[in-house]
N, CA, C and O atoms as a GROMACS GRO file, in nm:
protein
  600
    1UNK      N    1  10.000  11.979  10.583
    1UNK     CA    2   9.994  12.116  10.535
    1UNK      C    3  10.001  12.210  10.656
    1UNK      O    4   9.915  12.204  10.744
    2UNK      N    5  10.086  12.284  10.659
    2UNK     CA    6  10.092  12.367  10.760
    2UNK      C    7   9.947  12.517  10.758
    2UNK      O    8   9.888  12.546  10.654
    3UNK      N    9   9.926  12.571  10.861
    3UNK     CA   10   9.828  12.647  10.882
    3UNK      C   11   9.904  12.771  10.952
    3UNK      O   12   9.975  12.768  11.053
    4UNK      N   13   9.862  12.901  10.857
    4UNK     CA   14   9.967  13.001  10.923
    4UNK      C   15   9.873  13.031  11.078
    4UNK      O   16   9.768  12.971  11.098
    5UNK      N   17   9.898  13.078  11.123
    5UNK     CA   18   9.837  13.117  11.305
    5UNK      C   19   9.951  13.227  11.353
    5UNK      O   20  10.065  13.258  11.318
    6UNK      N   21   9.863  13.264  11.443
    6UNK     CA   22   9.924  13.417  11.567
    6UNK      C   23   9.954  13.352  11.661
    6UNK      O   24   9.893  13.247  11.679
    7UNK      N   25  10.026  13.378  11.724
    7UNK     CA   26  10.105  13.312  11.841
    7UNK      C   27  10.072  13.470  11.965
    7UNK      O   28  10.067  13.588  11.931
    8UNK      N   29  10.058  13.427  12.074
    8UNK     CA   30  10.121  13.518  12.205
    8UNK      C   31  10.168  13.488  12.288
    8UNK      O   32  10.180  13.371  12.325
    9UNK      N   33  10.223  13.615  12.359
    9UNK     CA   34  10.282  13.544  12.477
    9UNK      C   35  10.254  13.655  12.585
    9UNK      O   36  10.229  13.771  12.550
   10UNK      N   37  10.260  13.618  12.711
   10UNK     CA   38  10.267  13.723  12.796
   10UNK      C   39  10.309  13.732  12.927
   10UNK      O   40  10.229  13.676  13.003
   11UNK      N   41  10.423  13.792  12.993
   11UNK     CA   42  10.443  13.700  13.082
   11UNK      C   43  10.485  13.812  13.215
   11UNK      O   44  10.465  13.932  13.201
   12UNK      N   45  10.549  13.748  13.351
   12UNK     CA   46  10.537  13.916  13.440
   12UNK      C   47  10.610  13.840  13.516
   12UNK      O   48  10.611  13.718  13.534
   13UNK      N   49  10.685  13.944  13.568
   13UNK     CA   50  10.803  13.934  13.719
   13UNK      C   51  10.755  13.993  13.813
   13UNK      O   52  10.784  14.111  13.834
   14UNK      N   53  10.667  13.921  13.895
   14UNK     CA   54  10.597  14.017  14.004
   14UNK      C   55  10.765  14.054  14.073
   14UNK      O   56  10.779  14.175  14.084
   15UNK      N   57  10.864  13.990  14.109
   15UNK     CA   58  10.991  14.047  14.209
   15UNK      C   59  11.025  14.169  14.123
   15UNK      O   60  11.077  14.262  14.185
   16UNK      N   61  11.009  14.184  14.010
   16UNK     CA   62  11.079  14.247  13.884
   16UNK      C   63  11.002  14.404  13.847
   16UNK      O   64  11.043  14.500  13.782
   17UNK      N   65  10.880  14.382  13.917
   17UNK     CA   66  10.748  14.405  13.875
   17UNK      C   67  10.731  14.467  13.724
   17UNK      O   68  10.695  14.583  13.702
   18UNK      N   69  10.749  14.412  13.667
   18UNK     CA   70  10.777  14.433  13.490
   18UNK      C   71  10.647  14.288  13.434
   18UNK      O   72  10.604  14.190  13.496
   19UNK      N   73  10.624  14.334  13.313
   19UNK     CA   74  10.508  14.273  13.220
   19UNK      C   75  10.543  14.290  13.060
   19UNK      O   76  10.557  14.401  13.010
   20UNK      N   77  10.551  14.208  13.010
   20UNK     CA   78  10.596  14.176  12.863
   20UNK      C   79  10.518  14.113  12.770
   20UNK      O   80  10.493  13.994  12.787
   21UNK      N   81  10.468  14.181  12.656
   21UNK     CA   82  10.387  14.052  12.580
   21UNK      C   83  10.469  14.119  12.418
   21UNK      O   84  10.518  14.225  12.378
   22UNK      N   85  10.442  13.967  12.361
   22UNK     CA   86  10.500  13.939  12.210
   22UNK      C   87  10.388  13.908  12.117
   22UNK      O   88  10.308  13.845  12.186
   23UNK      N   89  10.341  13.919  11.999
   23UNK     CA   90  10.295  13.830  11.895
   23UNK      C   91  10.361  13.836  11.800
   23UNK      O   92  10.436  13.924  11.760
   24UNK      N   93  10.326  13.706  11.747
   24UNK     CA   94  10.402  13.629  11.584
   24UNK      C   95  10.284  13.602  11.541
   24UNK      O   96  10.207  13.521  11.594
   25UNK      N   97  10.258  13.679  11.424
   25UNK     CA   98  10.183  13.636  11.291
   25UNK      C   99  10.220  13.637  11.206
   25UNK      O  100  10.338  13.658  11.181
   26UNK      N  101  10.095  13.605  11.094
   26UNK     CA  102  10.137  13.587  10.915
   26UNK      C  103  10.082  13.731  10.895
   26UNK      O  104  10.099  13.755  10.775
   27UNK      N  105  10.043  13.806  10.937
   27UNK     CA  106  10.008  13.959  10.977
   27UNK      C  107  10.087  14.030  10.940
   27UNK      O  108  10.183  13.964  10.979
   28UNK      N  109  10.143  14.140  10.880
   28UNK     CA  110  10.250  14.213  10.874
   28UNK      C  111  10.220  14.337  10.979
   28UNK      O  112  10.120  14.406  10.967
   29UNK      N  113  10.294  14.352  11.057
   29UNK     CA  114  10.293  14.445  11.114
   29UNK      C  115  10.197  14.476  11.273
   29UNK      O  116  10.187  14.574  11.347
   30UNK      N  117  10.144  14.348  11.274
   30UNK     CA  118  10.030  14.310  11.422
   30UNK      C  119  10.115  14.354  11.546
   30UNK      O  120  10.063  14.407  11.644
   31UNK      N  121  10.230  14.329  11.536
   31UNK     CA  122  10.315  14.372  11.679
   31UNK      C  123  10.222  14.522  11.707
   31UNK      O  124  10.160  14.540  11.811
   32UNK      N  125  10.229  14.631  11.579
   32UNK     CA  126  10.225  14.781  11.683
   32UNK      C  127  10.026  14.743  11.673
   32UNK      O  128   9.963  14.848  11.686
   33UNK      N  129   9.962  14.658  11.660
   33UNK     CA  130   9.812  14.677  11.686
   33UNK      C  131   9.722  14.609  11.781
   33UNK      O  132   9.602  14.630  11.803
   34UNK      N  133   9.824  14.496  11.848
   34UNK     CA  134   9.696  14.386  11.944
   34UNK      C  135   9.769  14.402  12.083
   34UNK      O  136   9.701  14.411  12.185
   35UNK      N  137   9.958  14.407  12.089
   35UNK     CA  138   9.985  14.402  12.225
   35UNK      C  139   9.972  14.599  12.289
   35UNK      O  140   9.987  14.709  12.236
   36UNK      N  141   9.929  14.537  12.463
   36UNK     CA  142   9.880  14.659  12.535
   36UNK      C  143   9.947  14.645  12.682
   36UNK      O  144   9.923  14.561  12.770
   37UNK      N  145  10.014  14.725  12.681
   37UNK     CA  146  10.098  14.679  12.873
   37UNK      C  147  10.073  14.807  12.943
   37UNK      O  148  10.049  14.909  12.878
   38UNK      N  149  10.076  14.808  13.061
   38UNK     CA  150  10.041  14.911  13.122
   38UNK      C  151  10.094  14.883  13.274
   38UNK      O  152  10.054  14.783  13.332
   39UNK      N  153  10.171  14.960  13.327
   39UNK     CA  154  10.219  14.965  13.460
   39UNK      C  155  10.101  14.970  13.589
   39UNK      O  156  10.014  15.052  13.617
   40UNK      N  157  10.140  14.854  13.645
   40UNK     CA  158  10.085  14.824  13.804
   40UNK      C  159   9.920  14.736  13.745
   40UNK      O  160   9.847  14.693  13.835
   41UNK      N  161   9.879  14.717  13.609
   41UNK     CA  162   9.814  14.635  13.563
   41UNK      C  163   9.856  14.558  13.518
   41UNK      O  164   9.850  14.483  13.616
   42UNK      N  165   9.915  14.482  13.422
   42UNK     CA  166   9.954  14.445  13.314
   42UNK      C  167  10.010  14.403  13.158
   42UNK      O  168  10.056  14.490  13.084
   43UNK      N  169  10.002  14.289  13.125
   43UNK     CA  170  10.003  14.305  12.960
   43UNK      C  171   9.903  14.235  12.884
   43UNK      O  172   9.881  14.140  12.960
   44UNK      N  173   9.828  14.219  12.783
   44UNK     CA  174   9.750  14.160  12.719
   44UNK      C  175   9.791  14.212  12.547
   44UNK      O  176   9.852  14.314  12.517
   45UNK      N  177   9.733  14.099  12.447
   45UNK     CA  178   9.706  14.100  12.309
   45UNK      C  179   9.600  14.052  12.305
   45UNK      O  180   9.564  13.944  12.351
   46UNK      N  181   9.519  14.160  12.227
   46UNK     CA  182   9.374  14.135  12.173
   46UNK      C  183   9.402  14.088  12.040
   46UNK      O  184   9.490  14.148  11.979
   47UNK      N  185   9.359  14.017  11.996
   47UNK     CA  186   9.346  13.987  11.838
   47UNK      C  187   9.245  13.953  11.808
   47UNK      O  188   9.248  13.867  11.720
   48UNK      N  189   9.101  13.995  11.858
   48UNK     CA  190   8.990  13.983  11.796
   48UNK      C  191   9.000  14.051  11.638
   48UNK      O  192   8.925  14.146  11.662
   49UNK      N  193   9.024  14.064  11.548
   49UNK     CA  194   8.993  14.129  11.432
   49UNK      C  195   9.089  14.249  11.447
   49UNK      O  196   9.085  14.330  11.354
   50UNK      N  197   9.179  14.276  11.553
   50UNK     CA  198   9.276  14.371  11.581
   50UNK      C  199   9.210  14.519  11.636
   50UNK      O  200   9.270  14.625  11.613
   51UNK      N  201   9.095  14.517  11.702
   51UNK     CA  202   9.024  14.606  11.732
   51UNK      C  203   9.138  14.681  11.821
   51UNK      O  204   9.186  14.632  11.923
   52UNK      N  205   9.166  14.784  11.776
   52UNK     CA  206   9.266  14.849  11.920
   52UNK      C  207   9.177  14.878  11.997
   52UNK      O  208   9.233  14.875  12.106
   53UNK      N  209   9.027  14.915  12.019
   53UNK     CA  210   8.946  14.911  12.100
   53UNK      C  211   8.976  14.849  12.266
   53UNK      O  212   8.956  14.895  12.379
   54UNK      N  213   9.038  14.707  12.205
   54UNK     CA  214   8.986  14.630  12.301
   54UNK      C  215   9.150  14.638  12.397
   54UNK      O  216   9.155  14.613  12.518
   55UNK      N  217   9.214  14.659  12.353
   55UNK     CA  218   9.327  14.678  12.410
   55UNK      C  219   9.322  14.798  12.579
   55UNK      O  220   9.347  14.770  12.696
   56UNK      N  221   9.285  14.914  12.522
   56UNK     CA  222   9.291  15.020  12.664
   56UNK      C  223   9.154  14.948  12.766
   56UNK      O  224   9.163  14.937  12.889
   57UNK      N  225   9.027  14.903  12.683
   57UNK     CA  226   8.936  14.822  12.826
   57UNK      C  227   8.976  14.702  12.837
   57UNK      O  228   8.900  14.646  12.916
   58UNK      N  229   9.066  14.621  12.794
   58UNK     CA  230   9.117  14.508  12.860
   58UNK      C  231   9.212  14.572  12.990
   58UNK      O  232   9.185  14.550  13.107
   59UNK      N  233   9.325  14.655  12.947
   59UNK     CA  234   9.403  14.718  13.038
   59UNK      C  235   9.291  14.774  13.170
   59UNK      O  236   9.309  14.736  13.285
   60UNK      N  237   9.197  14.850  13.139
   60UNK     CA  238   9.123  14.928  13.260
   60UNK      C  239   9.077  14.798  13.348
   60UNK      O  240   9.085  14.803  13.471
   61UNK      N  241   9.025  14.673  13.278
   61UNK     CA  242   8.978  14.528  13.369
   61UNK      C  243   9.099  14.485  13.465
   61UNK      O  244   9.100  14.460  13.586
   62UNK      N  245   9.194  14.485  13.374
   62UNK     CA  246   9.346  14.448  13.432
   62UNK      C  247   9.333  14.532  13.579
   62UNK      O  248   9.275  14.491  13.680
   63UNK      N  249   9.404  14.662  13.561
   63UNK     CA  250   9.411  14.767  13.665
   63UNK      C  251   9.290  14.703  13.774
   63UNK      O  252   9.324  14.645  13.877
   64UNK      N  253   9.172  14.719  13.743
   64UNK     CA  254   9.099  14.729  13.863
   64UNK      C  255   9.121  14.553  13.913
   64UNK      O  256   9.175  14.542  14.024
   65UNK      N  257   9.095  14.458  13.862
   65UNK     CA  258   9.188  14.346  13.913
   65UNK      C  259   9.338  14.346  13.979
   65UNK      O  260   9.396  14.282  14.066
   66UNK      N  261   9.350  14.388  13.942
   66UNK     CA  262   9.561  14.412  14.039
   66UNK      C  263   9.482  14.525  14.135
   66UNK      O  264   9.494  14.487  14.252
   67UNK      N  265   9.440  14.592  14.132
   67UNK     CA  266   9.403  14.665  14.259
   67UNK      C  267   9.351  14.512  14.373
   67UNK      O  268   9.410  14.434  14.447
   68UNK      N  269   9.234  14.529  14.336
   68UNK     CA  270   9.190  14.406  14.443
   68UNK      C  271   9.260  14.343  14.482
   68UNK      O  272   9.271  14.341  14.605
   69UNK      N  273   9.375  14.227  14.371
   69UNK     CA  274   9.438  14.135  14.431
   69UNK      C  275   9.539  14.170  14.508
   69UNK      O  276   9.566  14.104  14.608
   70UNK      N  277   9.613  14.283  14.472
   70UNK     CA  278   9.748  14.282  14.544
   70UNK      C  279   9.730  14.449  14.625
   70UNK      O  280   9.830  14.505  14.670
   71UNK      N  281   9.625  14.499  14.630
   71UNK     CA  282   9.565  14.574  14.718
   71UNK      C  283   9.554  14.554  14.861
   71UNK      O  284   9.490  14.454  14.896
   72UNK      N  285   9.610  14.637  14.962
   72UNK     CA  286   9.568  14.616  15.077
   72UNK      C  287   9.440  14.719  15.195
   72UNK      O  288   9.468  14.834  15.229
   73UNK      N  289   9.361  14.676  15.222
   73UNK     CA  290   9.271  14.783  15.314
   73UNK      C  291   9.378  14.762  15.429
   73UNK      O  292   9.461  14.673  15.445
   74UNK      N  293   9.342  14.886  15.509
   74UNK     CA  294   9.353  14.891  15.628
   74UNK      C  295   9.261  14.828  15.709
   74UNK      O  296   9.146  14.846  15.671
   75UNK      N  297   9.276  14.726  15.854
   75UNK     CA  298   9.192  14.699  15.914
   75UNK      C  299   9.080  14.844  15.967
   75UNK      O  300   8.963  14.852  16.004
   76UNK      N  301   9.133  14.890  15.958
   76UNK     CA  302   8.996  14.971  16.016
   76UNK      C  303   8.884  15.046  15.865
   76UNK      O  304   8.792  15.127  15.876
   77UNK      N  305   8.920  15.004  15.779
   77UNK     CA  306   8.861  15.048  15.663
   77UNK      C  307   8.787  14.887  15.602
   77UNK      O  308   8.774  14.851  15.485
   78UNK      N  309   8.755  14.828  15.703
   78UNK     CA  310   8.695  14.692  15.672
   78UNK      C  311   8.593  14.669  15.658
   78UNK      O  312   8.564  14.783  15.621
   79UNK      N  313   8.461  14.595  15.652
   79UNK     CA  314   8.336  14.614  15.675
   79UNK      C  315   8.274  14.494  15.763
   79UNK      O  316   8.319  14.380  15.757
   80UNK      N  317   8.201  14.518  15.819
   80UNK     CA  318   8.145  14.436  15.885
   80UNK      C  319   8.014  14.369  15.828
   80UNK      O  320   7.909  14.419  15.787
   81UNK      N  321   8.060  14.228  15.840
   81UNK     CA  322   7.916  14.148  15.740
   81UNK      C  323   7.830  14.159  15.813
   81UNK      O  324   7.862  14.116  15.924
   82UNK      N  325   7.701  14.207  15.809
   82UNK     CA  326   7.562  14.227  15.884
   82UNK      C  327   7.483  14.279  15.814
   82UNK      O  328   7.517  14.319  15.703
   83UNK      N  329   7.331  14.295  15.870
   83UNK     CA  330   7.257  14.380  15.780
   83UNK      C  331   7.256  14.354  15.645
   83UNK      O  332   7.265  14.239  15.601
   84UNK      N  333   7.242  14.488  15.551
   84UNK     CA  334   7.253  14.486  15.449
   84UNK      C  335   7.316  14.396  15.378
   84UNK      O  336   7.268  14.307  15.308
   85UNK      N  337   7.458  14.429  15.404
   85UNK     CA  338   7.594  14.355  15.342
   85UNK      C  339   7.566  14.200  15.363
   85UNK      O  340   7.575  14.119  15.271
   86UNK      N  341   7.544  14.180  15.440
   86UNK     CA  342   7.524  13.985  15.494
   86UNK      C  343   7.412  13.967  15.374
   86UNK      O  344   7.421  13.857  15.319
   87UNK      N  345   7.304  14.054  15.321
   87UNK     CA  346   7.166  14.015  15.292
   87UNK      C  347   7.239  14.036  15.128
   87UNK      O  348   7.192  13.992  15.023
   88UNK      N  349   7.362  14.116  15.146
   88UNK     CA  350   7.345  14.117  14.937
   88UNK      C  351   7.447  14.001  14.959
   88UNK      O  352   7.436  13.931  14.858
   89UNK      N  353   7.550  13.942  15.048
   89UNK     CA  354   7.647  13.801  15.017
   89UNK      C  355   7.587  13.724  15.012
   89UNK      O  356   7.611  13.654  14.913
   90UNK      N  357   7.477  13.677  15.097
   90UNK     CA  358   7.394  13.574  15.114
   90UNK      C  359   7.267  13.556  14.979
   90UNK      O  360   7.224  13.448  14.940
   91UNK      N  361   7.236  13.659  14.939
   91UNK     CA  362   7.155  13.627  14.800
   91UNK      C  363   7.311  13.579  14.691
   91UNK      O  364   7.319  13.470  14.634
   92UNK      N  365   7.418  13.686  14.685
   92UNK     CA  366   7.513  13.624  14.604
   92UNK      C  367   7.578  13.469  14.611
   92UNK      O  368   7.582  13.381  14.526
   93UNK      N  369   7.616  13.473  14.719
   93UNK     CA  370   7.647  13.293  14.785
   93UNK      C  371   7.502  13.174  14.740
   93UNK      O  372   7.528  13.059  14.704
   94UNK      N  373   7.383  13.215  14.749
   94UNK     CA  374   7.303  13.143  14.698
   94UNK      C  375   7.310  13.133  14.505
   94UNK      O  376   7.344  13.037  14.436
   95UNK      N  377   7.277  13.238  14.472
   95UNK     CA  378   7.289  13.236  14.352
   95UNK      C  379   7.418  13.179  14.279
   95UNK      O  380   7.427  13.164  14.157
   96UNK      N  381   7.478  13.161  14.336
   96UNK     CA  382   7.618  13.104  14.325
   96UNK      C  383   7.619  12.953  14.337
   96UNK      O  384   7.692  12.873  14.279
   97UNK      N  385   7.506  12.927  14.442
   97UNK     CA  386   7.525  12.779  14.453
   97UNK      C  387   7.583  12.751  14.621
   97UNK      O  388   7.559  12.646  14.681
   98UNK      N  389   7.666  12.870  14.685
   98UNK     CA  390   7.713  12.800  14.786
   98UNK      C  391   7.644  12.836  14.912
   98UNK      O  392   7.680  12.806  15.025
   99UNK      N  393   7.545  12.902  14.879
   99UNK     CA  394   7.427  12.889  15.055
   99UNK      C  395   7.332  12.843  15.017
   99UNK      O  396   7.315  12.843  14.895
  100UNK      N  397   7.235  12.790  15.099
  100UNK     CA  398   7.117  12.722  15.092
  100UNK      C  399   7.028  12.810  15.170
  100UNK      O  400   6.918  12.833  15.121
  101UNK      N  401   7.069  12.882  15.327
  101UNK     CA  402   6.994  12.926  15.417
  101UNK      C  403   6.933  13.052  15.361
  101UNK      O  404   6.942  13.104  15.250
  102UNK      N  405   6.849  13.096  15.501
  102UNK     CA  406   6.778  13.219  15.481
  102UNK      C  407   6.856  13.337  15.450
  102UNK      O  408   6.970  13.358  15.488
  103UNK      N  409   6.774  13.425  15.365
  103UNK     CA  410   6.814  13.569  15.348
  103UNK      C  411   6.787  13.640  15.453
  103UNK      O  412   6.698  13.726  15.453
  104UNK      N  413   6.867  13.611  15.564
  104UNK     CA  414   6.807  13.755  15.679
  104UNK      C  415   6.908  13.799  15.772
  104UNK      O  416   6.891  13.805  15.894
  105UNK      N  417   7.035  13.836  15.700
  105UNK     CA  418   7.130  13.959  15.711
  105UNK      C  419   7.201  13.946  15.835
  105UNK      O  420   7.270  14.040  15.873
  106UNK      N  421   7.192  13.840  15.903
  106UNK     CA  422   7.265  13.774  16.024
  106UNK      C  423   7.427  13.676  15.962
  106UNK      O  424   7.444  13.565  15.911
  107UNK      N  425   7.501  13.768  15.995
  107UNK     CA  426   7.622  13.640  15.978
  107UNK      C  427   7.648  13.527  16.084
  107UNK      O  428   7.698  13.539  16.196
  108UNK      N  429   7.604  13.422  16.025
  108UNK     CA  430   7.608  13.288  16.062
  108UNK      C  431   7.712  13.197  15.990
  108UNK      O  432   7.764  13.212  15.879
  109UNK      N  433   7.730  13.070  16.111
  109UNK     CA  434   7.813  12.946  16.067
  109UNK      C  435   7.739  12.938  15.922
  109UNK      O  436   7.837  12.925  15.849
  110UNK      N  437   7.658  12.937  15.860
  110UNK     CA  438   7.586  12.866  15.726
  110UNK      C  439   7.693  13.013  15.626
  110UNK      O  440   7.779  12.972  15.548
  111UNK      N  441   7.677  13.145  15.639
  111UNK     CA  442   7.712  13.228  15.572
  111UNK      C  443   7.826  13.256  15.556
  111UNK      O  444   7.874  13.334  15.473
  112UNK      N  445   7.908  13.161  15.680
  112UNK     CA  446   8.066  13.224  15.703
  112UNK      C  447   8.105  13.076  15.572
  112UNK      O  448   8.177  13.082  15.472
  113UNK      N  449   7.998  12.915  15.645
  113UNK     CA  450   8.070  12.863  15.560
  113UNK      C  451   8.078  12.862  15.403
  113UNK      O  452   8.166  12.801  15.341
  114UNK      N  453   7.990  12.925  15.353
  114UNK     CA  454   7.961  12.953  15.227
  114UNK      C  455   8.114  13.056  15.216
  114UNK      O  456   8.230  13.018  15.203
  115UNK      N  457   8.071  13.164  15.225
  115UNK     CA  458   8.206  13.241  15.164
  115UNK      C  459   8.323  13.204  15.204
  115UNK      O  460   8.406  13.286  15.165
  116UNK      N  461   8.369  13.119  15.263
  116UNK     CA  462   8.491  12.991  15.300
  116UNK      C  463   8.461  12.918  15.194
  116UNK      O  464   8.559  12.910  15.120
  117UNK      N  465   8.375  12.866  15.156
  117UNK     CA  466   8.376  12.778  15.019
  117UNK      C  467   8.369  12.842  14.926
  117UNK      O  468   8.336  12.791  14.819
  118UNK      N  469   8.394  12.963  14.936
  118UNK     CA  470   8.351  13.059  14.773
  118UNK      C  471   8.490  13.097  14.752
  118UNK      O  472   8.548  13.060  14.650
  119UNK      N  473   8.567  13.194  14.870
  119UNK     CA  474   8.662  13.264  14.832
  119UNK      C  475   8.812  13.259  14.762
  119UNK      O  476   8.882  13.351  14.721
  120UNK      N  477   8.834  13.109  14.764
  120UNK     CA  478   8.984  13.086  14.680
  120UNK      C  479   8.907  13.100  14.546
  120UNK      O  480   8.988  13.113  14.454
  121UNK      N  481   8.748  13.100  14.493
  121UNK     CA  482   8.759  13.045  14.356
  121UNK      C  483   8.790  13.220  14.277
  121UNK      O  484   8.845  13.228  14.167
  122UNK      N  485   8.761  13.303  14.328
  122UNK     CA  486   8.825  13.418  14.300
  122UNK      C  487   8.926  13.506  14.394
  122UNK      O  488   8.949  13.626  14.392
  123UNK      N  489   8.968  13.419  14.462
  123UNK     CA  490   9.153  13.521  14.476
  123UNK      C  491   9.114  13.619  14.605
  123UNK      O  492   9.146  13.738  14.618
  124UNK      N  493   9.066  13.570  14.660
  124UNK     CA  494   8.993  13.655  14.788
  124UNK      C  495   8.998  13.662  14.921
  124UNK      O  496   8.926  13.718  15.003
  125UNK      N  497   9.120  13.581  14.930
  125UNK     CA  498   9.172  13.522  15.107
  125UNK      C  499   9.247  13.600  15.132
  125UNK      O  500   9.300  13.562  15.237
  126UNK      N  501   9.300  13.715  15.094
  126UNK     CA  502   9.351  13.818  15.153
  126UNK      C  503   9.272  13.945  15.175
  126UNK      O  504   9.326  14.050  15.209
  127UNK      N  505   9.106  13.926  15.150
  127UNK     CA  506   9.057  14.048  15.148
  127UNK      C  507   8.928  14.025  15.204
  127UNK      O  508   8.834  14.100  15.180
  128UNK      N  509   8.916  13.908  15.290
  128UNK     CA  510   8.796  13.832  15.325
  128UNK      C  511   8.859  13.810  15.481
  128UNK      O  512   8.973  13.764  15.485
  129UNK      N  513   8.805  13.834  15.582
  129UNK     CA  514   8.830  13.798  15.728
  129UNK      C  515   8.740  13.782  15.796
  129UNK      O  516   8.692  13.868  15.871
  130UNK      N  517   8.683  13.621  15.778
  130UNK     CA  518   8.562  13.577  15.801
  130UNK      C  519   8.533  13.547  15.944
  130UNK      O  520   8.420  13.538  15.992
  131UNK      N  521   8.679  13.527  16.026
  131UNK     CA  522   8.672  13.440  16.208
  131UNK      C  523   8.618  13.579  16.189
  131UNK      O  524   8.495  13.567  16.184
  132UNK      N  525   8.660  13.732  16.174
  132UNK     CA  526   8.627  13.841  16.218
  132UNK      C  527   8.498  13.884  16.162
  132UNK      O  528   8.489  13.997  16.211
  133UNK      N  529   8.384  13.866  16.085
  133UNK     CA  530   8.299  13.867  16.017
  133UNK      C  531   8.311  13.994  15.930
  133UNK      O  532   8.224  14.080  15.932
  134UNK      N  533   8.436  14.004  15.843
  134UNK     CA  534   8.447  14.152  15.792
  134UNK      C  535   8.492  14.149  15.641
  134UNK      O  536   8.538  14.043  15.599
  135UNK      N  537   8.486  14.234  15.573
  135UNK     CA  538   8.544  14.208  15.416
  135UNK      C  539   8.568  14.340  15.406
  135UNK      O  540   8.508  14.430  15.465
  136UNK      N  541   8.678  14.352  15.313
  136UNK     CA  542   8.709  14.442  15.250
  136UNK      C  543   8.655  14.526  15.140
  136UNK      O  544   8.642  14.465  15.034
  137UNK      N  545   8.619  14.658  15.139
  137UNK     CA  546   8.528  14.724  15.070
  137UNK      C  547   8.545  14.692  14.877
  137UNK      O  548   8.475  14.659  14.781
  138UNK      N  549   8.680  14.726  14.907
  138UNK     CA  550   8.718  14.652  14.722
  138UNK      C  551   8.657  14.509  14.752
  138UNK      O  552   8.547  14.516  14.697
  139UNK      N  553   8.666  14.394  14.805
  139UNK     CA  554   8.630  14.304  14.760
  139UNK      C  555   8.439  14.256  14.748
  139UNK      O  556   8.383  14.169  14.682
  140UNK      N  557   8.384  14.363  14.848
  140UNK     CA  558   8.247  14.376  14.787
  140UNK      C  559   8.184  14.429  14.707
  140UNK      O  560   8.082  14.386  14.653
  141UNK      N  561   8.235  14.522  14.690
  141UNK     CA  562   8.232  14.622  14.533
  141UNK      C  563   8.275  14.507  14.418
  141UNK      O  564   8.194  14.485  14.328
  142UNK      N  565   8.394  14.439  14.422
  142UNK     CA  566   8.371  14.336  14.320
  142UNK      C  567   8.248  14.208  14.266
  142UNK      O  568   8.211  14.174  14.154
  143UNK      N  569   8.209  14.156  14.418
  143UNK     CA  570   8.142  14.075  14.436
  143UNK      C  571   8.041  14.125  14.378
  143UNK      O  572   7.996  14.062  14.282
  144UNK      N  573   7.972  14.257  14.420
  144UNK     CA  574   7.844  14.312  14.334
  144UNK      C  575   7.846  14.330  14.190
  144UNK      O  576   7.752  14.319  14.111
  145UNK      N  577   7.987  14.362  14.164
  145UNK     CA  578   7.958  14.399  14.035
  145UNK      C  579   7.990  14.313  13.952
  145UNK      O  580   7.950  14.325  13.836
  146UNK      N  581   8.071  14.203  13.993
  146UNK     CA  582   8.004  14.037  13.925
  146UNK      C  583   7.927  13.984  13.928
  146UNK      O  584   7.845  13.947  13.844
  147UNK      N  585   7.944  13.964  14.081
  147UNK     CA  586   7.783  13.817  14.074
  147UNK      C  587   7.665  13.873  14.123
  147UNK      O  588   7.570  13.795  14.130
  148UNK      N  589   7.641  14.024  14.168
  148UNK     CA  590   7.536  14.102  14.227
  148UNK      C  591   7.394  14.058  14.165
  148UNK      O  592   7.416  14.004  14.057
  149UNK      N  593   7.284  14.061  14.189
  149UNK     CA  594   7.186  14.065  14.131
  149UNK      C  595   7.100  14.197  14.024
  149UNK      O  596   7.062  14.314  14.038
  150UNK      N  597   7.100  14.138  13.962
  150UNK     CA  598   7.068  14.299  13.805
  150UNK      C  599   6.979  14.324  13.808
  150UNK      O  600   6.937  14.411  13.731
   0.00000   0.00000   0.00000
């Protein structure tokens, strides 16, 4: 017995820089209500219950993600891990699982190797320059406002 279902698709030419999405349902008319594209972010289809809701804050998540990833700082707009900044990575890197050492705002071999073991799992080796002990302001602003402590 067949089972009717929504199909998507979504797909992008970063050389092209173009973004495309499709759905097929048993829906009449779902094309103009779940897909959402938006230039220099992306494309997405929500089909939770067809909330158009979710469509423009999926797009705003998008945007500020394509910022970060394909965002560049200037080296001199970098930050230097110390202090403070070392003391909120180092509670985050623990809570995370990938430091063990002390909280006390010194970048160390233990802190560099932690965020070396952290940073491919979110897309972060272009915004992380650890021989230099420095990160990029977008990419700590992300870090807080994911894995930060609440």
């Amino acid at each position: 017995m067949l089972h009717p279902s929504t199909f998507s698709i979504v797909a992008c030419d970063l050389n092209e820089r173009a973004w495309g999405v499709a759905v097929a349902s048993k829906f009449l008319a779902v094309g103009a209500v779940v897909p959402f594209a938006q230039a220099e972010a992306g494309a997405i289809a929500t089909q939770s219950h067809a909330n158009p809701t979710y469509g423009p804050k999926g797009l705003a998540m998008l945007a500020k993600l394509h910022g970060l990833y394909f965002g560049k700082s200037e080296p001199g707009e970098r930050l230097k891990i110390a202090g403070e900044a070392a003391k909120e990575l180092q509670r985050i890197m623990a809570r995370l699982g990938f430091y063990a050492g002390a909280i006390h705002g010194a970048y160390d071999e233990a802190t560099r190797a932690a965020l070396r073991a952290f940073k491919g799992k979110e897309n972060l080796e272009d915004r992380t320059f650890l021989d230099e002990g420095m990160i990029d302001p977008p990419a700590l602003e992300y870090l807080r406002e994911r894995f930060g402590l609440k």
